[in-house]
C-alpha atoms as a printed R data frame, in Angstrom:
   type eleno elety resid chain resno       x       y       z
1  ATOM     1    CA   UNK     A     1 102.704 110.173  94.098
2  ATOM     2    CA   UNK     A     2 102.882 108.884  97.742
3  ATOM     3    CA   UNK     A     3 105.686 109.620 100.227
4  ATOM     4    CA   UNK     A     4 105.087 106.369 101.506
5  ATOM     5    CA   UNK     A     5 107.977 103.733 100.163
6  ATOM     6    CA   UNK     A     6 106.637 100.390  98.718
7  ATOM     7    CA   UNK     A     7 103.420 101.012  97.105
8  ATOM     8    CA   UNK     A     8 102.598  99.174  94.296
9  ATOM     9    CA   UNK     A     9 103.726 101.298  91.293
10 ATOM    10    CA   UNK     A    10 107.182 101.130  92.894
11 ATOM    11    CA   UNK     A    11 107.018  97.127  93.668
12 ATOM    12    CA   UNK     A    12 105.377  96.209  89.983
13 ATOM    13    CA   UNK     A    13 106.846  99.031  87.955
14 ATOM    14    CA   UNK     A    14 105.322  98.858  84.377
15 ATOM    15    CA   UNK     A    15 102.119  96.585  85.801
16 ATOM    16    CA   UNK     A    16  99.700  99.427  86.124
17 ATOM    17    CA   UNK     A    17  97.474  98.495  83.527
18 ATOM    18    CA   UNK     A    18  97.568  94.584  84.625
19 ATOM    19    CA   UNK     A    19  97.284  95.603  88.273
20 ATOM    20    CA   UNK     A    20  94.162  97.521  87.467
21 ATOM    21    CA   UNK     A    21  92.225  94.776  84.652
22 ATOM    22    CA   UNK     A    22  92.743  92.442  87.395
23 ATOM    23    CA   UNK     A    23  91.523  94.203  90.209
24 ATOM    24    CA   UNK     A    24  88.225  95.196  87.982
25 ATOM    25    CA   UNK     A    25  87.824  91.579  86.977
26 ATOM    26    CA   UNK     A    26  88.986  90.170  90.140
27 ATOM    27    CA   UNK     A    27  86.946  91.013  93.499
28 ATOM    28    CA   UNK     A    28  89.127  88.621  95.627
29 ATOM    29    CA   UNK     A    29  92.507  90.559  94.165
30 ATOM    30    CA   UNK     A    30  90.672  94.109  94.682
31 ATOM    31    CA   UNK     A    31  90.650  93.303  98.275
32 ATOM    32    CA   UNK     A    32  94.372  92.043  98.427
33 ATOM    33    CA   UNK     A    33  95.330  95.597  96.956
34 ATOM    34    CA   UNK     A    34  93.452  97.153 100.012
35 ATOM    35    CA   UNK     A    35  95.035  95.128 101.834
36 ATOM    36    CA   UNK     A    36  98.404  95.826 100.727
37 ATOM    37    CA   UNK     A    37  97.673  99.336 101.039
38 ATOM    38    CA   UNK     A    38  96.557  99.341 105.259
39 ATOM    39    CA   UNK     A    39  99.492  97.180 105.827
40 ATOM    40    CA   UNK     A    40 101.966  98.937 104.336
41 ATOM    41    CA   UNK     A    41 100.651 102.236 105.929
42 ATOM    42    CA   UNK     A    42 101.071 100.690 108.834
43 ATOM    43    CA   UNK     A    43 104.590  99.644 108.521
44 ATOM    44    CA   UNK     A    44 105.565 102.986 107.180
45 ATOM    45    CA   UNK     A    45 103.797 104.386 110.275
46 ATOM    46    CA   UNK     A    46 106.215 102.355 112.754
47 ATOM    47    CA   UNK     A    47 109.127 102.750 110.446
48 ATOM    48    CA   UNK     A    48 108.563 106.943 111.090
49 ATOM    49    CA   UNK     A    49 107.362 106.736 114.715
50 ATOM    50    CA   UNK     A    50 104.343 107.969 113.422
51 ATOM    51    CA   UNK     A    51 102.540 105.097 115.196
52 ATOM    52    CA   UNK     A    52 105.108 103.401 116.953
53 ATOM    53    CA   UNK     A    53 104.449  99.681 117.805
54 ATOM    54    CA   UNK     A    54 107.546  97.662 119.546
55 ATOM    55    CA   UNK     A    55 109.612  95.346 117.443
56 ATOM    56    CA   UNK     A    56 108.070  92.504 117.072
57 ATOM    57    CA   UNK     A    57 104.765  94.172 115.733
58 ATOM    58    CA   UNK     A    58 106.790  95.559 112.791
59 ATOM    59    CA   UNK     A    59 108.168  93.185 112.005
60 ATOM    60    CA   UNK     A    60 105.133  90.893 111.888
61 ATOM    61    CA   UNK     A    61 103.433  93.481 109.660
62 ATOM    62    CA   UNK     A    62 106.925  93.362 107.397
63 ATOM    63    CA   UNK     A    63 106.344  89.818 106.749
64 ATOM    64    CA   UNK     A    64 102.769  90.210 106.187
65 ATOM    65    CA   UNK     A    65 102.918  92.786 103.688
66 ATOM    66    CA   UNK     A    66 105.834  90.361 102.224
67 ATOM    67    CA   UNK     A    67 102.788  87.640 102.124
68 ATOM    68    CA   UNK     A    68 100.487  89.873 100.530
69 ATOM    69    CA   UNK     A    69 102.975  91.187  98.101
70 ATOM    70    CA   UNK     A    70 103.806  87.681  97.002
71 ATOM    71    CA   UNK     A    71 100.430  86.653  96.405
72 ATOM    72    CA   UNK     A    72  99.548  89.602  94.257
73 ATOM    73    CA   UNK     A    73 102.582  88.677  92.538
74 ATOM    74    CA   UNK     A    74 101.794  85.206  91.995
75 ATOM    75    CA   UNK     A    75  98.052  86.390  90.630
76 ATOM    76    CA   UNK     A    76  99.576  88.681  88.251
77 ATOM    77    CA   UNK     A    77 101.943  85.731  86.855
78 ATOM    78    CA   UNK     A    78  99.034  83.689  86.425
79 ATOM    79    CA   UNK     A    79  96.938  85.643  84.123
């Protein structure tokens, strides 16, 4: 398991098995998990100073991994 907070498994608890039918079925949604993935490295790379970036930058990726999170969301209601 990750040290990094907010992947996935911890946002969709219990939607492994969805998460993964739909990314093997689904290019487009394949790409959103990547997607998902870079951004919230990044934020958890500001967050820790790994990478700092000044405010504004976080919290533009914050409400981009919000965006992303929300449309994986909506893909997995719709199936």
């Amino acid at each position: 398991m990750s040290n990094t907070p907010h992947t996935l498994a911890d946002e969709f608890p219990g939607l492994g098995d969805a998460i993964h039918k739909l990314k093997i079925a689904n290019p487009d949604f394949a790409q959103l998990l990547v997607r998902y993935d870079e951004v919230n490295d990044q934020v958890h790379l500001a967050e820790t100073n790994i990478t700092p970036v000044d405010q504004l930058t976080e919290t533009e990726l914050r409400k981009e991994r919000l965006r992303i999170k929300d449309a994986i969301s909506q893909a997995l209601s719709g199936q």
